[in-house]
N, C-alpha and C positions, 0 to 999 in steps of 0.2 A: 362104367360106360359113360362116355362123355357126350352131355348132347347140347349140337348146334340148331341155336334157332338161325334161319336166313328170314324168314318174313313175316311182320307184324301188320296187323290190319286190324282197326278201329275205328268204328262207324256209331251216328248217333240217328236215329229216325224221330221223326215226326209220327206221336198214337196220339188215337181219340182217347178218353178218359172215361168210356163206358166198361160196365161190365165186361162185354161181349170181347170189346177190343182186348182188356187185360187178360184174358184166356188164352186169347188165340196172339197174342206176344209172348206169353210163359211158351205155349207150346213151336211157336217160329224163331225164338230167341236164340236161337242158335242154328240158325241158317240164314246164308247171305242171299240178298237179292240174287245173286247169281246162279246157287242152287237151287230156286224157284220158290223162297220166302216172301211172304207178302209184306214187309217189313211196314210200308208206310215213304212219305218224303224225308229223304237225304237231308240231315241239318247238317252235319259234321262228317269226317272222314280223315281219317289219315294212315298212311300203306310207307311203312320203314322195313325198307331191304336190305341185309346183311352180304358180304361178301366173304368165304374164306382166301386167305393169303398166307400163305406157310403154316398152316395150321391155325391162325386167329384171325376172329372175323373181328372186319371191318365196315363200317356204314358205308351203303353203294349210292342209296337214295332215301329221301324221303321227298314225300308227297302228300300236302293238305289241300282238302275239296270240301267248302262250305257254303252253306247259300244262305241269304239273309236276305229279310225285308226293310224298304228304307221310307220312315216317314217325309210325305212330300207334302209341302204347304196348299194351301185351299186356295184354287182357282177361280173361285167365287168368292170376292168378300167384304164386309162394309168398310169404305175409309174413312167416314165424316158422320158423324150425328150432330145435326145444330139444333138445339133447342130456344127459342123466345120467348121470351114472357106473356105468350097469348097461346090460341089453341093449338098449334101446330108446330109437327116434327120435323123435322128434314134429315131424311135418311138418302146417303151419296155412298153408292157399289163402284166397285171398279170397271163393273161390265150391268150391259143393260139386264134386269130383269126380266124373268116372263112374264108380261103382262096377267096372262091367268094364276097366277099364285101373287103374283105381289099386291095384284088388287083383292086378294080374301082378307076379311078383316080377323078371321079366324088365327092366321098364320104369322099375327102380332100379340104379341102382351104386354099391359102396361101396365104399373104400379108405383104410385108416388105417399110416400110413405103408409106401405104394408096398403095402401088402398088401392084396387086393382079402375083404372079406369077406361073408358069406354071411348072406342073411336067412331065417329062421326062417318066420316069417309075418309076415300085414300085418293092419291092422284100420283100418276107415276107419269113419268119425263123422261126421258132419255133412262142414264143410270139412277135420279133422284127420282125418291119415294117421297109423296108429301102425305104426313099423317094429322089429321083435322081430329081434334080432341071434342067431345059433347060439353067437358066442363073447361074453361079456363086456367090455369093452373101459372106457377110465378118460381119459379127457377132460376139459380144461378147457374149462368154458364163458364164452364171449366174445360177441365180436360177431359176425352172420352176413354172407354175404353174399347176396342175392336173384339168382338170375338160374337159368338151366340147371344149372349148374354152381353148389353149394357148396361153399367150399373154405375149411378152418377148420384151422388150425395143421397137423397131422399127420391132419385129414380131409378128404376129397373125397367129395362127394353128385354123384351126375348123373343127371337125370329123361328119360326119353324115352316117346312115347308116350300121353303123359298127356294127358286132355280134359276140359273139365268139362262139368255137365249141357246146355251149350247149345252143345257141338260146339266150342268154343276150345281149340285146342292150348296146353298151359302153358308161358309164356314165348313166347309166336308173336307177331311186330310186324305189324300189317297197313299198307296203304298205299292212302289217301286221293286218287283222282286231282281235281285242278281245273286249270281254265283260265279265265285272264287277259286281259283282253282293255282296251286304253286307250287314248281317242283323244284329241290336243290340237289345236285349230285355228286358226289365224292371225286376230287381231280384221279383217283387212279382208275375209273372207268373206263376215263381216256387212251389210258398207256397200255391197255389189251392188247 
């Protein structure tokens, strides 16, 4: 007996990694969404259909359907740290701060060789943060680096907490869902 496959279908889901979940995927694992399996989110997909044609099949279509998350850059973020050889930082966002976080002095840390030290007060301006140091400190100014965390010869900055006026956390990446979906089909589908 000779047997025709006509259609292929191959699916990947999205499971939690609890017990609970891997039980009840042993026992759904072999039903589709469609026959009322609680499968989980669609990562992958692909549906290949066979046509017979004088007795030998032939591909009629294929069809892939995936959806993916895309890392999107931080909406809120520092472009400028200028440091001087006296007490004070200058911290320059590309968008104004919220005044209520950026004035916590909680929501800074500073550390100039492995010594953690202590801010005075703050003053914020428009996008610029001013940070008034207790002790005086003598720094070469270089290049910075942007991120959570800067970290400049025998300095270390690190932000937490911070938002600006339109609720973005500083330095936060957010993530972009889309799905994919593309079908190719054998030119004799046509000629039916």
């Amino acid at each position: 007996m000779l047997v025709k496959i006509y259609k292929l279908q191959y699916a990947v889901y999205a499971k939690e990694k609890s017990v609970e979940s891997q039980k009840k995927w042993q026992t759904n694992s072999n039903l589709s969404e469609t026959k009322g399996g609680n499968l989980g989110e669609l990562l992958y997909e692909i549906i290949l259909e066979y046509q017979s044609h004088k007795g030998i099949m032939y591909p009629n279509y294929i069809s892939f359907n995936n959806s993916f998350e895309s890392l999107q850059p931080p909406l809120f973020y520092p472009i400028d740290v200028d440091i001087n050889n006296t007490n004070r930082i200058r911290l320059t966002f590309n968008r104004n701060p919220l005044l209520k976080y950026a004035m916590k002095k909680r929501n800074y840390r500073l550390w100039y060789n492995h010594i953690k030290l202590k801010i005075d007060s703050i003053e914020v301006k428009k996008n610029i943060v001013l940070l008034y140091l207790k002790k005086e400190i003598v720094i070469d100014s270089k290049q910075s680096q942007l991120s959570s965390k800067f970290v400049h010869e025998n300095l270390m900055i690190e932000f937490k907490n911070i938002y600006d006026i339109y609720g973005n956390e500083l330095n936060k990446h957010g993530y972009v869902s889309y799905n994919q979906y593309r079908v190719f089909c054998s030119r004799n589908q046509n000629k039916r």
